[in-house]
Each structure stands twice: as C-alpha cells, then as structure tokens.
PATIMAR-183824 format. One record per residue (C-alpha): residue number from 1; z, y, x. Coordinates in Angstrom, 1 decimal. Each point is the difference from the previous one (the first is absolute). Layout:
N
+-----+--------+--------+--------+
:   n :     up :  north :   east :
+-----+--------+--------+--------+
: NUM :      Z :      Y :      X :
...
+-----+--------+--------+--------+
// end
This chain:
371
+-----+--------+--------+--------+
:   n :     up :  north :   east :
+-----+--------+--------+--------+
:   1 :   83.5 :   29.6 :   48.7 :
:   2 :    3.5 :    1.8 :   -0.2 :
:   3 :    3.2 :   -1.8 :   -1.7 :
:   4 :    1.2 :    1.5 :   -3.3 :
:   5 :    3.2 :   -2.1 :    0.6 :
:   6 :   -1.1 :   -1.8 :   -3.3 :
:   7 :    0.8 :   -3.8 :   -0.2 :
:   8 :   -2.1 :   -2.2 :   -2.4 :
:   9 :    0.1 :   -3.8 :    0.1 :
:  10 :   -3.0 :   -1.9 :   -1.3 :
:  11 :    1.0 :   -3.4 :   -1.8 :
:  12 :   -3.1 :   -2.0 :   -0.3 :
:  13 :   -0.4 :   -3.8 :   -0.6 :
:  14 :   -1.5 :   -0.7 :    3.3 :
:  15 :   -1.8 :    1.4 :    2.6 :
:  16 :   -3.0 :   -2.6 :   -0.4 :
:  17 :   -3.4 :   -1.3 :   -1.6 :
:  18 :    0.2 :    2.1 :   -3.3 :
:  19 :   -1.5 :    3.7 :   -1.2 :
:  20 :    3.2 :    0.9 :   -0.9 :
:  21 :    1.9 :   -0.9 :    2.9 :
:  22 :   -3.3 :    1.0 :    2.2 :
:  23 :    0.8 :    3.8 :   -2.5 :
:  24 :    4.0 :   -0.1 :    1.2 :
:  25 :   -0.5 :   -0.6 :    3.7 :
:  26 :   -2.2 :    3.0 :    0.1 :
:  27 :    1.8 :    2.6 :   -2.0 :
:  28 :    2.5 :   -0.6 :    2.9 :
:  29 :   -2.3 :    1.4 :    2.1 :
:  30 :   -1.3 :    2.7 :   -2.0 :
:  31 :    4.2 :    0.7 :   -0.7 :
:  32 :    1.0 :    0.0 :    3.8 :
:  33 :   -3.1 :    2.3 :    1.0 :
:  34 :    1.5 :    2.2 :   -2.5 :
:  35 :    3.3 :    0.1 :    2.2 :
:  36 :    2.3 :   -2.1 :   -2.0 :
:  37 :    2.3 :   -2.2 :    1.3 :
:  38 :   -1.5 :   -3.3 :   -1.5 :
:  39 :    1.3 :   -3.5 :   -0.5 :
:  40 :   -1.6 :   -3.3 :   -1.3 :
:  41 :    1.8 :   -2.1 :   -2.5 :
:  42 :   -1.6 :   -3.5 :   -0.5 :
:  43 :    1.3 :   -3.0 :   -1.8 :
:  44 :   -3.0 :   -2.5 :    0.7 :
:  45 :    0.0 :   -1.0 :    3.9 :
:  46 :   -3.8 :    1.2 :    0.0 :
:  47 :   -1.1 :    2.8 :    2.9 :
:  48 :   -3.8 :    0.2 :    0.5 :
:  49 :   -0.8 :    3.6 :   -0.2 :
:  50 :    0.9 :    2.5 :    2.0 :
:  51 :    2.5 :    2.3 :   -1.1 :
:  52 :    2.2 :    3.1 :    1.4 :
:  53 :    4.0 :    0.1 :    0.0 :
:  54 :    2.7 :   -2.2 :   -0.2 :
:  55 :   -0.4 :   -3.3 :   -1.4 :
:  56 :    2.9 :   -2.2 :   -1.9 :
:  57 :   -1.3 :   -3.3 :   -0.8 :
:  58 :    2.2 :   -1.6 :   -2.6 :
:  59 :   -2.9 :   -3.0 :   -0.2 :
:  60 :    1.6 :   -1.2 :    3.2 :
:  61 :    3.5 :   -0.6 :   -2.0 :
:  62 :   -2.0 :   -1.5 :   -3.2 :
:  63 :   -1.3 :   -2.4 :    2.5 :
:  64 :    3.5 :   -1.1 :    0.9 :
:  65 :    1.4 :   -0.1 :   -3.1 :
:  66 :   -2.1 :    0.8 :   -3.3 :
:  67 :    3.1 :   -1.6 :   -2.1 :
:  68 :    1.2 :    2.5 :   -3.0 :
:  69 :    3.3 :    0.5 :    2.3 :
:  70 :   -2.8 :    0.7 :    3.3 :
:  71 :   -2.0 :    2.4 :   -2.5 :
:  72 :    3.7 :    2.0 :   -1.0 :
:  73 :    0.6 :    0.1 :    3.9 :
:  74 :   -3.1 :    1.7 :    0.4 :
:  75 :    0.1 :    2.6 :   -2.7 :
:  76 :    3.4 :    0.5 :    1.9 :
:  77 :   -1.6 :    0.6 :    3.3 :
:  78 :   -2.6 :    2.1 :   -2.0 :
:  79 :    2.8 :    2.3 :   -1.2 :
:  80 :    1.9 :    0.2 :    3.1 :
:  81 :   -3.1 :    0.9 :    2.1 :
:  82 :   -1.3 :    2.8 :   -2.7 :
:  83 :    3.6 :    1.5 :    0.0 :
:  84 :    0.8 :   -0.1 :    3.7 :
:  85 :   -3.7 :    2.1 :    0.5 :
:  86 :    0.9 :    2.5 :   -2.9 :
:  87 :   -3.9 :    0.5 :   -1.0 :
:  88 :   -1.1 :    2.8 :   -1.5 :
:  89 :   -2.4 :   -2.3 :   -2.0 :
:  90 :   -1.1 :   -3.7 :   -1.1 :
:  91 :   -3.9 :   -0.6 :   -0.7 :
:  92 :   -0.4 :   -3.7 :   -1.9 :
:  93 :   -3.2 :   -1.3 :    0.0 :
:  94 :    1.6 :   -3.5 :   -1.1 :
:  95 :   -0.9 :   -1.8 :   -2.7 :
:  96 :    3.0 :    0.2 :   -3.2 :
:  97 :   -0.4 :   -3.0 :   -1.8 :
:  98 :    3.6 :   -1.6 :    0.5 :
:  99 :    2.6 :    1.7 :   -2.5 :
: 100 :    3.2 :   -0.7 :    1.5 :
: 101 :   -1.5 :    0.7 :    3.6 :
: 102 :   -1.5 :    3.1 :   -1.2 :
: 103 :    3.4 :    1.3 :   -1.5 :
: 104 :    1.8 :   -0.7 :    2.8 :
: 105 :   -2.5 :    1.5 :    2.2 :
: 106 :   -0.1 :    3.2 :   -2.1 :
: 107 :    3.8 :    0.3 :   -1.0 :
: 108 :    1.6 :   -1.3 :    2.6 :
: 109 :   -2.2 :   -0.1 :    3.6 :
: 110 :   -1.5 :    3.5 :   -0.4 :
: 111 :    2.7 :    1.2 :   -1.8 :
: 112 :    0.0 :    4.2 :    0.7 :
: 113 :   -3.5 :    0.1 :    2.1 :
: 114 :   -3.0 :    1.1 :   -1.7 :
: 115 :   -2.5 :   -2.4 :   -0.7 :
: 116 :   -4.0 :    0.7 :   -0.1 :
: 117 :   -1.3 :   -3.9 :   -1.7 :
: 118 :   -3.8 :   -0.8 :    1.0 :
: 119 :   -2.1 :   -1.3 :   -2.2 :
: 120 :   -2.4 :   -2.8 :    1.4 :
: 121 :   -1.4 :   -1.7 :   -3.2 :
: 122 :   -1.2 :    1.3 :   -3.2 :
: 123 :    1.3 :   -2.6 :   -1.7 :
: 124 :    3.5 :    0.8 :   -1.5 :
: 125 :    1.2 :   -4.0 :    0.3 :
: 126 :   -0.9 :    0.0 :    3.5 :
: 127 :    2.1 :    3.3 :    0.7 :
: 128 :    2.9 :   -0.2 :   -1.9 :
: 129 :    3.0 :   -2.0 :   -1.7 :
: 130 :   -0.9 :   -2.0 :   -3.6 :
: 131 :    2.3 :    2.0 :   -1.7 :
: 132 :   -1.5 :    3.9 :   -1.3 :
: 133 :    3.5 :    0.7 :   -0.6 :
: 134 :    1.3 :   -0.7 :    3.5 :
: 135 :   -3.1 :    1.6 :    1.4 :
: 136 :    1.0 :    3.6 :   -1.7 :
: 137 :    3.5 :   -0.3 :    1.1 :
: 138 :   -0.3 :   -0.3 :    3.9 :
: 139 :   -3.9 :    2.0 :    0.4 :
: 140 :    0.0 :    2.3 :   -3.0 :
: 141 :    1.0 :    2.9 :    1.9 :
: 142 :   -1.2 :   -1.0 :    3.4 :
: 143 :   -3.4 :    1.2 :    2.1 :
: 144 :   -2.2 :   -2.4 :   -0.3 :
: 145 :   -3.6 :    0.5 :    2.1 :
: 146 :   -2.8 :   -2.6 :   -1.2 :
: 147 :   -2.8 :   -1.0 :    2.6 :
: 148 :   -2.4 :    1.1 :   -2.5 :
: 149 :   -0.9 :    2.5 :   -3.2 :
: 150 :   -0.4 :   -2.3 :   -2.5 :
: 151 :    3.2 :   -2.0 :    1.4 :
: 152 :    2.2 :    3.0 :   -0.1 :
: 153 :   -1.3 :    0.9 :   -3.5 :
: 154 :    0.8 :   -3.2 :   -1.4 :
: 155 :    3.2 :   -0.7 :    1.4 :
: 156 :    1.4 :    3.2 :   -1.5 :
: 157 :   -1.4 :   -0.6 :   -3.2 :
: 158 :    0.8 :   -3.5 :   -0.4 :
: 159 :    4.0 :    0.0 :    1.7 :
: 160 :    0.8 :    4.0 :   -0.9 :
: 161 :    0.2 :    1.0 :    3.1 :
: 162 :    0.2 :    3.9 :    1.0 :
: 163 :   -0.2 :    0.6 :    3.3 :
: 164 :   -3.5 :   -2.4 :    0.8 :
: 165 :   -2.7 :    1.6 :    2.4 :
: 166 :   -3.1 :   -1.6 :    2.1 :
: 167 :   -0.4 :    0.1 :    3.8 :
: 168 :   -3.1 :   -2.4 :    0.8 :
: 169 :    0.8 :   -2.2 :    3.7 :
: 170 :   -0.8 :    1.9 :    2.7 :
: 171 :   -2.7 :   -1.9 :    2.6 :
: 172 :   -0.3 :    0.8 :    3.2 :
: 173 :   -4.2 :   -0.3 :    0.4 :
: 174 :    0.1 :    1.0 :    3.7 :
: 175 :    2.3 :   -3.1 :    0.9 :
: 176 :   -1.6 :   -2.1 :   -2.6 :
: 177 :   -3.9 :    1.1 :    1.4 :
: 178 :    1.8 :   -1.1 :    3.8 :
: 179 :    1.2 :   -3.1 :   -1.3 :
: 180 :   -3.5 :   -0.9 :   -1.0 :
: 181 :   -1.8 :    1.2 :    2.6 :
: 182 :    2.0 :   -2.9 :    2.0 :
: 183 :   -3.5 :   -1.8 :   -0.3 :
: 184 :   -2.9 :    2.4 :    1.2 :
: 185 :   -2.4 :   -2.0 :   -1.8 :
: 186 :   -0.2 :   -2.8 :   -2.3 :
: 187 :    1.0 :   -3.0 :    1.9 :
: 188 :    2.1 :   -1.5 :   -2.6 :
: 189 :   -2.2 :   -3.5 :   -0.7 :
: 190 :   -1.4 :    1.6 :   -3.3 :
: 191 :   -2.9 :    2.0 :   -0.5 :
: 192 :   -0.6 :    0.7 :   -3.7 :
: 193 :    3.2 :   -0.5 :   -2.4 :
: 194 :    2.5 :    2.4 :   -2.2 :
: 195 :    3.6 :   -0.3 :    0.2 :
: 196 :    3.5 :   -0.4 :   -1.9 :
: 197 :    2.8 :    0.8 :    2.1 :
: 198 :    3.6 :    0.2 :   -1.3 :
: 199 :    3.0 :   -2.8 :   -1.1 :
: 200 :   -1.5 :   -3.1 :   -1.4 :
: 201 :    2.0 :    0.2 :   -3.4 :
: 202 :   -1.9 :   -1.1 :   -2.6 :
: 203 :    2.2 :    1.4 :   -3.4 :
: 204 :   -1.0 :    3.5 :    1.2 :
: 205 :   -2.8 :   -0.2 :    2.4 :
: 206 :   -2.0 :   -1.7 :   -2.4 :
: 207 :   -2.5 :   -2.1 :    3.0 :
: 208 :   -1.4 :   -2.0 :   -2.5 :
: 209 :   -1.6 :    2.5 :   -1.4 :
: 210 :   -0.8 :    0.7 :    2.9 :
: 211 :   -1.8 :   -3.1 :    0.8 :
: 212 :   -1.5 :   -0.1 :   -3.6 :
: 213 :   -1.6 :    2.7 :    0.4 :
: 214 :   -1.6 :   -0.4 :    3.6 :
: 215 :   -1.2 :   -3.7 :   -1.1 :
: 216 :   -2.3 :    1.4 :   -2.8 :
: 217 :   -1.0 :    3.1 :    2.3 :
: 218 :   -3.4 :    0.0 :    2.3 :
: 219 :    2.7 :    0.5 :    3.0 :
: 220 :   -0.3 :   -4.2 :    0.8 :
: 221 :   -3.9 :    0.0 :   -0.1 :
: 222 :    0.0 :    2.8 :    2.4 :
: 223 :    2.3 :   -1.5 :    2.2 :
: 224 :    2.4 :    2.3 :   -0.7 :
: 225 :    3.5 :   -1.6 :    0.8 :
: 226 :    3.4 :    1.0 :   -1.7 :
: 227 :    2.7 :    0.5 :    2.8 :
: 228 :    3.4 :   -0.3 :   -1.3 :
: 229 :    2.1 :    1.4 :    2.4 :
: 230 :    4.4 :   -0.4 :   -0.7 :
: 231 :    2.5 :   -2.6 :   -0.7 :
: 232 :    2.8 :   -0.4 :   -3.0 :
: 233 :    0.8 :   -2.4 :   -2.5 :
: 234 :   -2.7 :   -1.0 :   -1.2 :
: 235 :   -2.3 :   -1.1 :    3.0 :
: 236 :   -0.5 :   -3.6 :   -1.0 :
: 237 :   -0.8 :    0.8 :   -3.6 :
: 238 :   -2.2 :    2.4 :    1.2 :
: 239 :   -1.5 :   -2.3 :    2.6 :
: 240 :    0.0 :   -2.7 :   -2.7 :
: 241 :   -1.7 :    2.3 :   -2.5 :
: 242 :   -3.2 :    0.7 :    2.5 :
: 243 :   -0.6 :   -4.2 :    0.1 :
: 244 :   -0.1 :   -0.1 :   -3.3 :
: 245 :   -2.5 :    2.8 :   -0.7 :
: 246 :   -2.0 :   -1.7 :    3.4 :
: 247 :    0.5 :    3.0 :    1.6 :
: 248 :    1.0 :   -1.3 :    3.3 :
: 249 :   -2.6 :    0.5 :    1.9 :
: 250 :   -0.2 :    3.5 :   -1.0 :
: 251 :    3.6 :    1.8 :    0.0 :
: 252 :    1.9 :   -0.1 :    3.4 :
: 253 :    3.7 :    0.4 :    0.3 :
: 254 :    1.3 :    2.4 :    2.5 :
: 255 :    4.0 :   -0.4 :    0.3 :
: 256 :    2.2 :    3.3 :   -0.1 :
: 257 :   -0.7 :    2.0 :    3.1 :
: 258 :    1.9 :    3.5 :    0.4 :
: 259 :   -3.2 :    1.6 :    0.8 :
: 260 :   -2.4 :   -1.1 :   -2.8 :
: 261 :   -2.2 :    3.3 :    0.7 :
: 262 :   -2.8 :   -1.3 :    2.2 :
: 263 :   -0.3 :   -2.4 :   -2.6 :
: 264 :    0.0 :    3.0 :   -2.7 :
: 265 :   -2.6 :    1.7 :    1.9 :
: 266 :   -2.6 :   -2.4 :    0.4 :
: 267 :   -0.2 :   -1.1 :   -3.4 :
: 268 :   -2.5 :    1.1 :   -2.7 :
: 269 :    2.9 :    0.9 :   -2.0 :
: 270 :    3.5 :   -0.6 :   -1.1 :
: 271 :    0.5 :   -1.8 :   -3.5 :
: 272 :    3.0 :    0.5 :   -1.6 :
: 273 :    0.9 :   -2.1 :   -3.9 :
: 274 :    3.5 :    0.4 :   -0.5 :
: 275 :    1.9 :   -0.6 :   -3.2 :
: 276 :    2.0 :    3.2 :    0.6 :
: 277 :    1.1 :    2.2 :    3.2 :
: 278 :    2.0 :    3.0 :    0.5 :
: 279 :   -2.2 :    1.8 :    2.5 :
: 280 :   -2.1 :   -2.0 :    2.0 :
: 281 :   -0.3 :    0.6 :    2.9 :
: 282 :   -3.0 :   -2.4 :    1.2 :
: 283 :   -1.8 :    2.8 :   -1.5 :
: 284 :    0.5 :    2.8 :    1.6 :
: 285 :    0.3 :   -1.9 :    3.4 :
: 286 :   -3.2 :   -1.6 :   -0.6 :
: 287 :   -2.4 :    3.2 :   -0.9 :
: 288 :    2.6 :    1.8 :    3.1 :
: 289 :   -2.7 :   -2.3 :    1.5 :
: 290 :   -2.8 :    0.8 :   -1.2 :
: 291 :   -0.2 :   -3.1 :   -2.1 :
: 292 :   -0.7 :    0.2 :   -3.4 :
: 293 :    1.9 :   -2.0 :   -2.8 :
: 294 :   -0.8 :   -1.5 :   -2.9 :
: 295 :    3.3 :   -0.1 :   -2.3 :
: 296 :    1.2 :   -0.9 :   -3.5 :
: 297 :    1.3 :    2.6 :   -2.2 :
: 298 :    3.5 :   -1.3 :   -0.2 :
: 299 :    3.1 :    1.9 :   -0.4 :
: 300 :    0.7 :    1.8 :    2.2 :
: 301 :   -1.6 :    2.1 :    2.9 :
: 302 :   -3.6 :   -1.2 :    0.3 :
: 303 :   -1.2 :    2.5 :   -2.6 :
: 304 :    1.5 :    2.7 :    2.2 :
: 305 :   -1.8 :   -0.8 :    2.7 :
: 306 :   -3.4 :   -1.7 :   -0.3 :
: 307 :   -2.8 :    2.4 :   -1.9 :
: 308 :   -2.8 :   -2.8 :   -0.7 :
: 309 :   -2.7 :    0.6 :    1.8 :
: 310 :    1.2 :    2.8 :    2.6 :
: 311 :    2.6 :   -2.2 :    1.4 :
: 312 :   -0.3 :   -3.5 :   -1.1 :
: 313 :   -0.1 :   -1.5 :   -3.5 :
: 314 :    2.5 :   -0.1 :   -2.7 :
: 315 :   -0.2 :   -2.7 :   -2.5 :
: 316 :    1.2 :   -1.5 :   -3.3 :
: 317 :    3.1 :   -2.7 :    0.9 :
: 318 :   -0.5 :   -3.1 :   -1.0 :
: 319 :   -3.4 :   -0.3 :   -0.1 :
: 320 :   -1.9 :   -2.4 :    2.0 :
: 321 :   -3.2 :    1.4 :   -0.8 :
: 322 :    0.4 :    3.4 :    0.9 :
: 323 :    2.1 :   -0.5 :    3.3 :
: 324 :   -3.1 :   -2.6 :    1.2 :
: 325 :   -2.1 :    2.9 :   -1.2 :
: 326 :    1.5 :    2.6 :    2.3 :
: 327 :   -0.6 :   -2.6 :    2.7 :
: 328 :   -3.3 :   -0.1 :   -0.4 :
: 329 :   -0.6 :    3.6 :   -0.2 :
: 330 :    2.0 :    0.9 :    3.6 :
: 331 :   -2.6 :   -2.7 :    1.4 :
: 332 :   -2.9 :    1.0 :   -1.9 :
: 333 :   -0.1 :    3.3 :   -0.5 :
: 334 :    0.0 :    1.5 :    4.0 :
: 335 :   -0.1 :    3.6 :   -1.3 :
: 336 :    3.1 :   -0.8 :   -2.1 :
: 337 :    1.9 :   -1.1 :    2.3 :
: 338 :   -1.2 :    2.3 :    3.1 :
: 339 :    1.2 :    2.6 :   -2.1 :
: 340 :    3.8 :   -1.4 :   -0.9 :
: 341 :    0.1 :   -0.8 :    4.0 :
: 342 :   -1.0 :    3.2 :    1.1 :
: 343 :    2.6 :    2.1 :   -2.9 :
: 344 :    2.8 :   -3.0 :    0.8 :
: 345 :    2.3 :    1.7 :    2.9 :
: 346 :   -0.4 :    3.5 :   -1.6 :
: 347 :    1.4 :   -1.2 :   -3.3 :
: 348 :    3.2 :   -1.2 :    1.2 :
: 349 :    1.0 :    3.1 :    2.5 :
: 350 :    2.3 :    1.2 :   -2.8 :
: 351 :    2.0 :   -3.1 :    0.7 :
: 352 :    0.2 :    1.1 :    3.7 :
: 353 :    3.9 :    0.0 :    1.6 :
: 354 :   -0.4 :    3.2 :    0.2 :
: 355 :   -0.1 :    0.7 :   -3.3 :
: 356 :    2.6 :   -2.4 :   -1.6 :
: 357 :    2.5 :    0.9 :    2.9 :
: 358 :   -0.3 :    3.2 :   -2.1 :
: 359 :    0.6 :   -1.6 :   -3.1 :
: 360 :    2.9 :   -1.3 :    1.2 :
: 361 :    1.2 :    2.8 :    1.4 :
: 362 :   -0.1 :    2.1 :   -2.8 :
: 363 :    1.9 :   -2.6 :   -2.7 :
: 364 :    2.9 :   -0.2 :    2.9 :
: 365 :    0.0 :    3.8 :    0.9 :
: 366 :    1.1 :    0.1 :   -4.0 :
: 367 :    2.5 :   -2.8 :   -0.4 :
: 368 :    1.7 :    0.6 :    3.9 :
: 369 :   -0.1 :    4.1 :    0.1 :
: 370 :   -0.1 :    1.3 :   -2.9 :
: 371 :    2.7 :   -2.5 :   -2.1 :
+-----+--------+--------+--------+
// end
C-alpha cells in the first residue's frame, strides 16, 4: 500500500447491523489499502463493523440533542470538519429521502467537493427525495454508482441521470471463511435447519412469506428447523407471526450476533424473501460459504447472482407455493443440491475484494486524475 495523498471521506448512516452500512465500513477498507487518506462520516451512533480510517461520529451529537436547532448544529460541524480536511472526494452511501436535508447537504455542506452518491436500494422512494424535480436539480449531473445492474439501469432511466455506473460490494471470503471457521464443527445446538439472517424488517424483508412458505413445505416433517438469525423493528411481530401459524416449536430466534457465519455455514441453506433489495449481500456471503440459497426474484441483485440450479434456486416472488417448492427440492433432491454446494464459492469469486478494490479504483482514477 503506498499513499496517493488522496483524501476521501465516507459518509454512511452507521457503522452497524445493516447491508449497506455492513457495504460502507468495508469500502473503507478496500479505499485505505488503496493508499488514500480515508475518513468515516457517520450520523447514527452505530459502530459494529470493522472499518479503516478516521471516524467522525455525528450520532454521538444526535444523541445529545436531535432538536431541529441540534440537527443545524450538526450539519454545521459536518461542514466545518469537511472543509478544515480539504478532501479530494465525498462517497454518500446515505439514504436521500429528506428534501430540505438533502439540499442543504448538496448545496451547502459539500459545496465545491465532488460527490460519488451510492445507491443501496432499487427502489427510487427509498433512495431519493419525493420530488422528480428536486431529484434532477441536485443529482442530474452527479456520479452516481448503484450496488447492482439492474439498480443502476433503473435509476438512470427513471431520474435522468448521466453519469450512473455499477460496482457490486466487494466481500472479503478469506475473513468471512475465518469468521466461520470460529466453530470447527457444528456445535451450535442444531443439527438439521436453514437460515434467514439479516434486519428483522418486515416492509422489505418480507418474513412472512417467509414463514408461509416453510409451514406448507416438507421442511417441519423432516425436522427441518427455520433459524432466524438478526434483530430490527419488527422482532415481536415476527415472533408474534410464528404463534399464530403454531410454528413455535419449529423456528428459533437467534438475536444479532456480529459473526452470523458459523451459523451461515452449518445450515442447509440461506433463504432470502424480500420485497425489494439493492444488492444483497446475504447472498454472496452465504454461497462465499459454500451454502447454497434459495431466493426470490425481487428487484434487485438476486438475478445477478443465483443461476437455479448451479448455485441455489431462483424463484417467482410472492408465491407461496413455489418458494415451499424450492424447499423441498434442496431437501429432497441430494444431487440438486450437492451440485449448487459444490459450484457455491466459485460463483461468487468475481465479487472477491480484490476485484471490486479494482472497480473502485478505476471510477476514482477518472474523477481524481484525469478531471
């Protein structure tokens, strides 16, 4: 690693529990093993990864004082602390959703840095202000980079943008294979089951399909259990939900744990339902593992990952039927799913570190040294 005396700060929501945080801590990573001087920029008082650089935590302040004069402060400290480093270059990965925030943000905060926005979410409402017309004004001629193909094509198209690329996120499958290998052998308390692991949000996560689906599946009459392993909004509901459906006796809740991966490991497979994602990365984390998954076809990233029946199983969203289908086959069908096992860790090298690092590299080679 050798400095380009190049300084980037990363502004990210957090530094905990989600994808997209999870995607933020490790482009710092990727960034300062680049040689970039690298700083951290969060506004939620969340640090559970691990990161590289120099971390300002505004979430500290909003825990003070989250009053609309405590939020001006902080944009205030924002600016002074972006100014008095002079960097060479912001990378958002926030969500946009609050107008007047966003303008301020983009007028007035960043006002003469460039800007590269990440996109986390397929979903334009998620991603972005209400208003189209506000939308063009502050991103229009900005570089945007979506976590995914279809993401990237369908922000451009639906917003106008011009200058929208994809970079998937980066995993590092040595770490994550270490992480994992923290149990030598299954010791866990469960012998047979599958697994969800992520943020118990229901609106996008979609667990009650989920649960649906694994009811009317062979999985219970095998003794198959359903380890759901995360926490979020929506735990009780959720919890709730598998009473009702007499699943308790079946589904076991595992709280958030910042190393999921022995969990991952040991499971017949990763299930994934969700109403939308950006790029999720479950996925590749999972079949990093060699565990295959069995995913919903929603928009976006799944597609550009699973093949069904190399890697795991790709399946209509939505539909009870087929996703309890899919179940069945991954237990049923052994020389189905030896053969998405065995192809699982090969499929997702092209997401290596390595490779995205490069990605990286190349879209910030254009914008820092050849402006």
């Amino acid at each position: 690693m050798q400095s380009n005396n190049k300084k980037i700060c990363i502004v990210a929501s957090s530094l905990g529990k989600g994808g997209a945080e999870r995607s933020s801590a490790q482009l710092s990573i990727m960034l300062q093993n680049l040689g970039y001087d690298v700083h951290v920029v969060i506004v939620l008082n969340h640090v559970d990864f691990e990161f590289k650089g120099t971390l300002l935590n505004l979430g500290v302040l909003k825990d003070k004082d989250d009053s609309s004069l405590g939020r001006l402060q902080r944009l205030q400290v924002f600016r002074r602390y972006l100014k008095t480093h002079s960097f060479d270059l912001i990378i958002d990965g926030r969500s946009r959703v609050e107008a007047l925030r966003e303008f301020l943000i983009s007028k007035w905060v960043y006002a003469g840095i460039p800007v590269v926005y990440v996109l986390h979410c397929y979903q334009i409402s998620k991603a972005f202000t209400p208003y189209a017309w506000l939308n063009s004004y502050l991103y229009k001629n900005e570089h945007m980079v979506a976590v995914s193909e279809s993401a990237a094509k369908h922000c451009k198209k639906v917003l106008g943008l011009h200058h929208v690329q994809y970079i998937y996120n980066g995993f590092d499958f040595e770490t994550l294979n270490l992480n994992a290998n923290a149990l030598q052998e299954n010791n866990l308390g469960i012998e047979n089951y599958i697994i969800f692991f992520g943020r118990i949000h229901e609106e996008p996560k979609n667990l009650k399909l989920l649960l649906n689906a694994y009811k009317q599946s062979i999985l219970i009459a095998k003794n198959v259990k359903l380890l759901i392993v995360g926490d979020g909004p929506d735990l009780k509901s959720i919890q709730d939900y598998v009473v009702k459906l007499n699943l308790i006796d079946h589904v076991i809740f595992k709280g958030f744990t910042i190393n999921p991966y022995p969990y991952v490991k040991y499971a017949r497979f990763t299930m994934l339902t969700s109403r939308h994602e950006g790029f999720p990365m479950v996925i590749p984390e999972a079949l990093g593992l060699g565990t295959p998954v069995i995913s919903v076809d929603c928009k976006s990233g799944p597609s550009e990952v699973i093949t069904t029946g190399e890697n795991g199983l790709l399946v209509e969203n939505f539909n009870v039927k087929a996703i309890s289908q899919a179940m069945n086959s991954l237990i049923l069908d052994e020389t189905l799913y030896q053969t998405c096992k065995s192809n699982a860790k090969e499929s997702v090298a092209r997401f290596s570190v390595k490779n995205i690092t490069n990605d990286w590299k190349q879209l910030l080679d254009k914008i820092l040294f050849q402006q």
